[in-house]
BAFI-3210 file (N, C-alpha, C; in Angstrom, 3 decimals, decimal comma, padded with zeros to 6 digits):
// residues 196
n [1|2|3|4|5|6|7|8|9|10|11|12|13|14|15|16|17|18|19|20|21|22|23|24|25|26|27|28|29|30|31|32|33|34|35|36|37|38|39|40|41|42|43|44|45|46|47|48|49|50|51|52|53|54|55|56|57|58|59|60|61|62|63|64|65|66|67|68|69|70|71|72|73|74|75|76|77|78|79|80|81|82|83|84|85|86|87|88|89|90|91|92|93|94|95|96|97|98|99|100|101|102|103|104|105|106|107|108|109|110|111|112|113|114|115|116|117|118|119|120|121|122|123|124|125|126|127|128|129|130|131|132|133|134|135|136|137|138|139|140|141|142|143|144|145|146|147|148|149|150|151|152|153|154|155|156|157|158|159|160|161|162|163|164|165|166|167|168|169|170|171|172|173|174|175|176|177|178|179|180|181|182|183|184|185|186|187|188|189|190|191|192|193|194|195|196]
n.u [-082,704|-082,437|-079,946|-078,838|-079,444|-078,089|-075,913|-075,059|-075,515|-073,634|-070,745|-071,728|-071,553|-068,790|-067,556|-068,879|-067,380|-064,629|-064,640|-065,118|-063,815|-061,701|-063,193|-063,821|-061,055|-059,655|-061,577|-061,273|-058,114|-058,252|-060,154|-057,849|-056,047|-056,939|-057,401|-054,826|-053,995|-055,442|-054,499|-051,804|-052,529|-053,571|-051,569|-049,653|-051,142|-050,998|-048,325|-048,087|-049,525|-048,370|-045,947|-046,721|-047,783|-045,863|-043,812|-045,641|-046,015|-043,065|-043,459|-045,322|-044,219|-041,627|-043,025|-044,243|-041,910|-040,782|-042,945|-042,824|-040,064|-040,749|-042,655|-041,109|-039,048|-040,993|-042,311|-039,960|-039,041|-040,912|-040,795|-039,014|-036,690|-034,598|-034,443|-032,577|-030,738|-029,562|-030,662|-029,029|-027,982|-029,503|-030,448|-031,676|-031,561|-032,029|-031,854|-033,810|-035,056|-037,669|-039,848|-038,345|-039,806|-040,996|-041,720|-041,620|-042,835|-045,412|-044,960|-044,335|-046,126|-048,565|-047,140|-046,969|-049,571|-051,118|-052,527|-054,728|-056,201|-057,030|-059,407|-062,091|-062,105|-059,507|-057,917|-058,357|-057,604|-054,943|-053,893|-054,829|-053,061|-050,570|-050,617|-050,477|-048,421|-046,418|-047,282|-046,499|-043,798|-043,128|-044,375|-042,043|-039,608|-040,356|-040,398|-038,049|-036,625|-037,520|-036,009|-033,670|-032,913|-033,558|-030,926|-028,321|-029,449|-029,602|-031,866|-032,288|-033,070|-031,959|-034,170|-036,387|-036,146|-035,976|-039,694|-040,230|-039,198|-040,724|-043,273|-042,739|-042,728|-045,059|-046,896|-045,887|-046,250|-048,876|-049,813|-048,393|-050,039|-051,979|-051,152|-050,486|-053,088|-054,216|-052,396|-052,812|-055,006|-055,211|-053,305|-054,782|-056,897|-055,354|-053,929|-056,869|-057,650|-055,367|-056,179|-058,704]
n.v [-071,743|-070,751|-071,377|-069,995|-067,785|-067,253|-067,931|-065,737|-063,761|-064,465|-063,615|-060,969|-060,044|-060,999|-058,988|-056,383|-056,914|-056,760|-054,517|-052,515|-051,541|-050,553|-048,563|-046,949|-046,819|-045,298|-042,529|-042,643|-042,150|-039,289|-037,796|-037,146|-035,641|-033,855|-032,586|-032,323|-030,705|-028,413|-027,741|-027,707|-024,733|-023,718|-022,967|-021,562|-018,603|-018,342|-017,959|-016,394|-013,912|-013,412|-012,579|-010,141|-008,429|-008,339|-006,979|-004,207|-003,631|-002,570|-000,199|001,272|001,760|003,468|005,022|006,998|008,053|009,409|011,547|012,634|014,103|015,338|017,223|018,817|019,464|021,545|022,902|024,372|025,621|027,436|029,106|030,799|033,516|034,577|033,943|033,175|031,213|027,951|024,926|022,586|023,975|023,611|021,089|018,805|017,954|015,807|015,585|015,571|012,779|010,269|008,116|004,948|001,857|-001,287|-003,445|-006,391|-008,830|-008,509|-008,579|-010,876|-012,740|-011,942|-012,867|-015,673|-016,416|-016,630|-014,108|-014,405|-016,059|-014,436|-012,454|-009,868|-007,876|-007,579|-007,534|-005,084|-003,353|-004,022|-003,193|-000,766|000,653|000,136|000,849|003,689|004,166|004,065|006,106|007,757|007,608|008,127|010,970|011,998|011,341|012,957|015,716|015,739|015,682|017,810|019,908|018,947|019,341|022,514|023,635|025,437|027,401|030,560|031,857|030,611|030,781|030,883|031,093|030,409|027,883|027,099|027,182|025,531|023,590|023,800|023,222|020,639|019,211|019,597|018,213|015,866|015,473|015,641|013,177|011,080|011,196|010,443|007,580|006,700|006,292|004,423|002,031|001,591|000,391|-001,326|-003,011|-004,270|-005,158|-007,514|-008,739|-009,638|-011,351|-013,258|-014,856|-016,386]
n.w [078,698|080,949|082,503|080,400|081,276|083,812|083,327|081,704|084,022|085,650|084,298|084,504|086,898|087,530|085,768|087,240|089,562|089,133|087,600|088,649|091,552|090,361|088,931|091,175|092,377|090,564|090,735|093,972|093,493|091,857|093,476|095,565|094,157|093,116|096,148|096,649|094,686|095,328|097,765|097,594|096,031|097,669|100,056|098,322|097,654|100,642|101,124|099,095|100,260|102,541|101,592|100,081|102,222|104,034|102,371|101,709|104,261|104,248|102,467|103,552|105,813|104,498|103,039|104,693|105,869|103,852|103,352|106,101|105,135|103,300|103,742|105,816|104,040|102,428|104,223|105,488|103,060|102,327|104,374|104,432|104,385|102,478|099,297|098,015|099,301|099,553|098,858|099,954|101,682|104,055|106,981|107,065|104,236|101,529|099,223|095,981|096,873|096,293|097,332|097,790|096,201|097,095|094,799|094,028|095,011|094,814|091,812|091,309|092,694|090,577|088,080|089,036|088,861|090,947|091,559|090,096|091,937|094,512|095,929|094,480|095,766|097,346|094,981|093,766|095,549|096,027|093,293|092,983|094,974|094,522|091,565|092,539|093,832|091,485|089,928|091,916|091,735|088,628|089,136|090,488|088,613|086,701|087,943|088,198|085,735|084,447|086,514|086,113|083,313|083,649|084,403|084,262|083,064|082,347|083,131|085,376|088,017|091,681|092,842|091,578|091,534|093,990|093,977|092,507|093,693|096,140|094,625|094,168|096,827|097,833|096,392|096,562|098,813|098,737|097,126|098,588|101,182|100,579|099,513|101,892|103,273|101,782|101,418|104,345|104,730|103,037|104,085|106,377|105,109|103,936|105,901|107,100|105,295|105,145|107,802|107,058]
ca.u [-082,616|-082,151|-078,766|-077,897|-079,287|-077,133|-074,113|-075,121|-075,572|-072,566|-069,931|-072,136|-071,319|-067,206|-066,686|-068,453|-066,145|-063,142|-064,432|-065,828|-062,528|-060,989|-063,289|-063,004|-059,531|-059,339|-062,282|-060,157|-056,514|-058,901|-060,291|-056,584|-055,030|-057,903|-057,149|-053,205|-053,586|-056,055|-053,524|-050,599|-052,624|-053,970|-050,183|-049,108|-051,752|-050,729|-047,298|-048,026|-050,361|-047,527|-044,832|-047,273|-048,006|-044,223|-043,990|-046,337|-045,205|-041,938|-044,064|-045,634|-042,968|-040,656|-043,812|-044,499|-040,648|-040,412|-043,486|-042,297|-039,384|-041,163|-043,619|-040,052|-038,807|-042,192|-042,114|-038,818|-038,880|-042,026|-040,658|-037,531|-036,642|-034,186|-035,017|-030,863|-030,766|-029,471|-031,052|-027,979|-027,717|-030,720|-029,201|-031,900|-031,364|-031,777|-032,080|-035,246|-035,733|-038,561|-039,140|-038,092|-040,871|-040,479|-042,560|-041,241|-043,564|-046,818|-045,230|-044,333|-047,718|-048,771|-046,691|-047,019|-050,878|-051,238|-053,153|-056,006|-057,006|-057,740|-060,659|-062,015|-061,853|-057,708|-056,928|-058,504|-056,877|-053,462|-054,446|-054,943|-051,438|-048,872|-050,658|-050,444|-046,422|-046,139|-047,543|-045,692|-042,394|-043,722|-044,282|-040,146|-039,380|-040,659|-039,814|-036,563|-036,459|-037,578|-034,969|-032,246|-033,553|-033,576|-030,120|-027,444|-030,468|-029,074|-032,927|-032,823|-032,407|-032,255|-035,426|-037,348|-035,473|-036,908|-040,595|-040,196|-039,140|-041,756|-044,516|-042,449|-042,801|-045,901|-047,574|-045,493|-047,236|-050,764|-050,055|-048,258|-050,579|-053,703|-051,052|-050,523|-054,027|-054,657|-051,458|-053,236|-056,270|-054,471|-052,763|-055,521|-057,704|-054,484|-054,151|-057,894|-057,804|-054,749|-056,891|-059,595]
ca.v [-070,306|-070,639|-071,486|-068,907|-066,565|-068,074|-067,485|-064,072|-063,006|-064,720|-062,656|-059,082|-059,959|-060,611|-057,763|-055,467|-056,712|-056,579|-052,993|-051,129|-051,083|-049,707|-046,809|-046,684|-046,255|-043,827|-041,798|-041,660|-040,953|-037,646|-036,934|-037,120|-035,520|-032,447|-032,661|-032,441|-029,386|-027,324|-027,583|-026,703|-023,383|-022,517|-023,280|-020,562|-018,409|-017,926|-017,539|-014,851|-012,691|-013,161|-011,620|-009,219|-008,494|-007,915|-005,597|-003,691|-002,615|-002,173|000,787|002,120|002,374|004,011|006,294|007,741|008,572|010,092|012,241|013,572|014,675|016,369|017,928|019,211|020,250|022,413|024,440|025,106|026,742|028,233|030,100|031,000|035,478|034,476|033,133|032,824|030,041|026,616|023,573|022,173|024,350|022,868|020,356|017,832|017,762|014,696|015,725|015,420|011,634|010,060|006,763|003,785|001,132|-002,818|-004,747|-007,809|-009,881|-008,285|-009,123|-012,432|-012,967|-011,766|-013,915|-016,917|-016,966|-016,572|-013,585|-014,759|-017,056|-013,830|-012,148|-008,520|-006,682|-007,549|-007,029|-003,714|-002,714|-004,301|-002,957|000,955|000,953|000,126|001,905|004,895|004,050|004,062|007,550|008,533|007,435|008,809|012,218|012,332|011,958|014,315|016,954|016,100|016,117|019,310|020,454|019,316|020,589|024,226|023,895|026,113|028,033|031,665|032,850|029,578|031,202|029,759|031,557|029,588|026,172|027,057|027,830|024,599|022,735|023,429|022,143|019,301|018,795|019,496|017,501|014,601|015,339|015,160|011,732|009,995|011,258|009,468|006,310|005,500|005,499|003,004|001,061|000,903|-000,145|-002,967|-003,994|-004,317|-006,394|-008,548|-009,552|-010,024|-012,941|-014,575|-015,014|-016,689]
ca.w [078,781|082,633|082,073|079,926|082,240|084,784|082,993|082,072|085,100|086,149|083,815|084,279|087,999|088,018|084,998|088,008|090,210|088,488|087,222|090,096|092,926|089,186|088,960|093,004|092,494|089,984|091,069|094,920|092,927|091,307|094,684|096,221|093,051|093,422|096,781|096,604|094,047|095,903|099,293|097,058|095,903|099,048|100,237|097,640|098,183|101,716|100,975|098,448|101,202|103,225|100,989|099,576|103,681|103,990|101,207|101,967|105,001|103,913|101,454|104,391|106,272|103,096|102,465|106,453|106,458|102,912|103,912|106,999|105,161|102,157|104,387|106,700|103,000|101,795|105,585|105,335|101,993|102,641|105,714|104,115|104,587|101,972|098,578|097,196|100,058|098,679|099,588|099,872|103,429|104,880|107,540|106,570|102,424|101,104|097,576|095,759|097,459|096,688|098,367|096,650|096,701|096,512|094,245|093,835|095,458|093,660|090,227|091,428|092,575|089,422|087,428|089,202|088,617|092,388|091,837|089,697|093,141|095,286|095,248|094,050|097,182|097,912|093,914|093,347|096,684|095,748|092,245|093,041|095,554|093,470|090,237|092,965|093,932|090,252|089,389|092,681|091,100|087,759|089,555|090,860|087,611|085,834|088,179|088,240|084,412|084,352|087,104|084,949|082,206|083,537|085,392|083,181|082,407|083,017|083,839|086,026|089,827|092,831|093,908|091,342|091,765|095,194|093,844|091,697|094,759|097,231|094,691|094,094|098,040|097,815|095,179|097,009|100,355|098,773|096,569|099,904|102,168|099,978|099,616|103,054|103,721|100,754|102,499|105,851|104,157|102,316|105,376|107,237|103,786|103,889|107,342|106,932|104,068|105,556|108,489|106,829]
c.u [-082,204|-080,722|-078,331|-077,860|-078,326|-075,725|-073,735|-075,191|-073,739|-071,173|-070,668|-071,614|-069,933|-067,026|-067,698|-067,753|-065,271|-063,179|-064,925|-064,811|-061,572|-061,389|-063,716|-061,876|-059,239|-060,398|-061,310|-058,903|-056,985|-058,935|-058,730|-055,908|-055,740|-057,785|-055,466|-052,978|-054,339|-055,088|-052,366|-051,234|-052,527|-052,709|-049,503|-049,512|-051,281|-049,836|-047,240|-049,014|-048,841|-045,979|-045,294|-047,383|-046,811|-043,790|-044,790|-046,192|-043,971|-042,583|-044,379|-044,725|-042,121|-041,665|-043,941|-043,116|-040,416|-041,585|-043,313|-041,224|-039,693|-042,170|-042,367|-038,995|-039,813|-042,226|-040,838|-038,775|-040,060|-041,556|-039,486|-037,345|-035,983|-034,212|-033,634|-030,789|-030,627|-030,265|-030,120|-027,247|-028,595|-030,085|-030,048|-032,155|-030,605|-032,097|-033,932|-035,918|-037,110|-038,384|-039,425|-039,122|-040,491|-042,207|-042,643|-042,244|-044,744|-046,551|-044,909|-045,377|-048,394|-048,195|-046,758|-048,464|-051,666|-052,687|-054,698|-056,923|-057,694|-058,616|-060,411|-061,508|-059,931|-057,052|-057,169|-057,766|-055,711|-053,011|-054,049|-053,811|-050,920|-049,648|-050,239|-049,061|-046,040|-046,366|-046,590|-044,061|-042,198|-043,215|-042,745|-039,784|-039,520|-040,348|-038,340|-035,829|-036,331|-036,298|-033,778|-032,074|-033,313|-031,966|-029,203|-028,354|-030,037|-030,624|-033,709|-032,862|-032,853|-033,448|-036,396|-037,216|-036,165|-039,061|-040,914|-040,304|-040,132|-042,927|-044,538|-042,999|-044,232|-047,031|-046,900|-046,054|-048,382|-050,647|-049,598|-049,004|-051,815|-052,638|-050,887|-051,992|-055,158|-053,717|-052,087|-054,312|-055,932|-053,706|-054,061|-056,266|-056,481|-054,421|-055,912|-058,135|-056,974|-055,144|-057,733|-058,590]
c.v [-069,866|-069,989|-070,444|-067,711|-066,435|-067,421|-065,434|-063,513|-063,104|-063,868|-061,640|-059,057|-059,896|-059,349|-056,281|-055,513|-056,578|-054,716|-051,831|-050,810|-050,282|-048,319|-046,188|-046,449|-045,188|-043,089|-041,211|-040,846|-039,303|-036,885|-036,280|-036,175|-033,838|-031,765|-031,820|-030,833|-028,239|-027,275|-026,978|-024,835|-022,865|-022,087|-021,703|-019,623|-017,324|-017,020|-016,062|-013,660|-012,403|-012,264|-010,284|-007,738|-007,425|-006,120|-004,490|-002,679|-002,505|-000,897|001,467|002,949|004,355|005,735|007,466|008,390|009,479|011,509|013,042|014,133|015,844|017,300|019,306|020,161|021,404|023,075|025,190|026,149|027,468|029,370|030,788|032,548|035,021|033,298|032,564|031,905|028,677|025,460|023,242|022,592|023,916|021,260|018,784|017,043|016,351|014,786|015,331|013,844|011,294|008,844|006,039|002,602|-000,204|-003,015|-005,814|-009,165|-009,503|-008,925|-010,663|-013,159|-013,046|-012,939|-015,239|-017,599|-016,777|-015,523|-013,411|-015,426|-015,694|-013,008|-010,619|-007,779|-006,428|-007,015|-005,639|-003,083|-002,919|-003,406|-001,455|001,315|000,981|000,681|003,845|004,912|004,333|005,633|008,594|009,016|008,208|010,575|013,279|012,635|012,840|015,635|017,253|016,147|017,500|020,380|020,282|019,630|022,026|024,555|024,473|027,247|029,465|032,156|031,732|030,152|030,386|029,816|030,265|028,588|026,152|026,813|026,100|023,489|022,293|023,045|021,250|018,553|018,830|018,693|015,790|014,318|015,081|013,508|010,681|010,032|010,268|007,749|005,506|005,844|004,650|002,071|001,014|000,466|-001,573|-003,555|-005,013|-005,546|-007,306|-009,348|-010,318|-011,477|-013,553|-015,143|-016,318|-018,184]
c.w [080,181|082,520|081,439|080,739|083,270|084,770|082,531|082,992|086,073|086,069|084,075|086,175|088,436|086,658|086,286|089,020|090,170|088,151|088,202|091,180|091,533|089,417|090,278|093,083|091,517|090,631|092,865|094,360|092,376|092,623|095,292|095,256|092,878|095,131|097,393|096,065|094,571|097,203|099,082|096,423|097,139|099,870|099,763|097,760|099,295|101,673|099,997|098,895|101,873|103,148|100,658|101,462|104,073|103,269|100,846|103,403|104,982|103,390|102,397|105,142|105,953|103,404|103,996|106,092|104,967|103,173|104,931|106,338|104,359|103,098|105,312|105,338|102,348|103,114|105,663|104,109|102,290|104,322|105,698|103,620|102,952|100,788|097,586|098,354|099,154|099,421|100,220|101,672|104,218|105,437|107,555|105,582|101,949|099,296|097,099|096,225|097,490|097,091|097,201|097,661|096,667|095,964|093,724|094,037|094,844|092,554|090,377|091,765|091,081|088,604|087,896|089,221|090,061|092,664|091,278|090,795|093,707|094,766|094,910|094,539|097,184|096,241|093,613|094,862|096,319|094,578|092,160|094,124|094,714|092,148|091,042|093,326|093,043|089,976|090,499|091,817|090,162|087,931|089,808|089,876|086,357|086,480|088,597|086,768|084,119|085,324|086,657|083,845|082,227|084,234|084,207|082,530|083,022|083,745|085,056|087,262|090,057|093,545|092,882|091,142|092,859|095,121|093,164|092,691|095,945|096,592|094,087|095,008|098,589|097,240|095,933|098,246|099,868|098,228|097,672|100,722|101,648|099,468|100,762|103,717|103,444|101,078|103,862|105,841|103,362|103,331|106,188|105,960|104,155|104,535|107,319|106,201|104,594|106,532|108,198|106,102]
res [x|x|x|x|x|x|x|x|x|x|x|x|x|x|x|x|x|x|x|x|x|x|x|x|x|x|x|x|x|x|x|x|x|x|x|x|x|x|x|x|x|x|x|x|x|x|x|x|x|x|x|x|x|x|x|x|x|x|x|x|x|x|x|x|x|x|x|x|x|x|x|x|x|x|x|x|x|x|x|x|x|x|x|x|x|x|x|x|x|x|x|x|x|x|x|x|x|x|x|x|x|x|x|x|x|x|x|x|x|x|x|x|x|x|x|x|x|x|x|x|x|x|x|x|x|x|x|x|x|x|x|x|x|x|x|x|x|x|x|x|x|x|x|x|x|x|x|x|x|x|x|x|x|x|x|x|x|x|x|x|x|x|x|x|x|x|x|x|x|x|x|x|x|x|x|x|x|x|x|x|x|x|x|x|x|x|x|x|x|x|x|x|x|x|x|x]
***
């Protein structure tokens, strides 16, 4: 019985050597392979703060300069003796301009899964911008629907194309003024996480 023990012990001793640098080697290729794919998110990640980052102040930017103009459009008509006045004579008339936004890099975030990684704080911030760019955009068009809508309109005047206009310019000053300081609040979260 020695003997057999002998030999039993013998084979339970090379099948764990033969099988243990096995599941030592797969168990590292996992580590390395968990390893490999968490470096490529965080990798991506980065890269999509960094575009988002980008694009973002590109928006700010857009929005500061479309604001000063609507704000430079709503004093002007508002101070205006004469209400038969065309826009069109105003020597800084850029037509109803609202600002054009980029979001390229959000929906590519988005779509590339990118944005399931970050956390609450940066998506409900990323989240409530661009739904507010959106209603901005939204906002243009509809009052420029309505302005071509009423144009041929014999009881259309120019006084109330004017009347129409300043709380176009108005309604665009209150929604930019509350997006760039949810854009300097998302700048600031952004820079924050790529940090970290």
């Amino acid at each position: 019985m020695n003997e057999r023990m002998k030999k039993l012990r013998k084979i339970l001793y090379e099948t764990l050597v033969l099988i243990l640098p096995v599941m030592l080697g797969v168990y590292l290729g996992l580590l390395a392979n968990n390893w490999n794919n968490q470096k490529e998110e965080n990798k991506q990640t980065e890269k999509a703060l960094e575009n988002l980052s980008q694009e973002v102040k590109y928006n700010h930017i857009t929005t500061e300069e479309s604001l000063d103009y609507f704000k430079q459009l709503r004093d002007t008509i508002h101070m205006l003796d004469n209400r038969n006045t065309l826009p069109s004579s105003f020597s800084f008339w850029k037509g109803l301009n609202p600002p054009l936004f980029k979001n390229a890099s959000f929906r590519a975030t988005f779509l590339s899964g990118v944005m399931s990684k970050l956390d609450m704080d940066l998506l409900e911030k990323l989240t409530g911008v661009y739904e507010l760019q959106e209603d901005i955009e939204l906002q243009s068009n509809n009052y420029t629907q309505s302005i071509t809508n009423k144009i041929g309109e014999e009881t259309f005047t120019n006084e109330k194309f004017l009347i129409i206009l300043e709380n176009y310019a108005h309604d665009q000053i209150s929604a930019q003024e509350q997006l760039v300081k949810e854009l300097e609040n998302l700048k600031q979260t952004i820079h924050e996480k790529s940090e970290h």
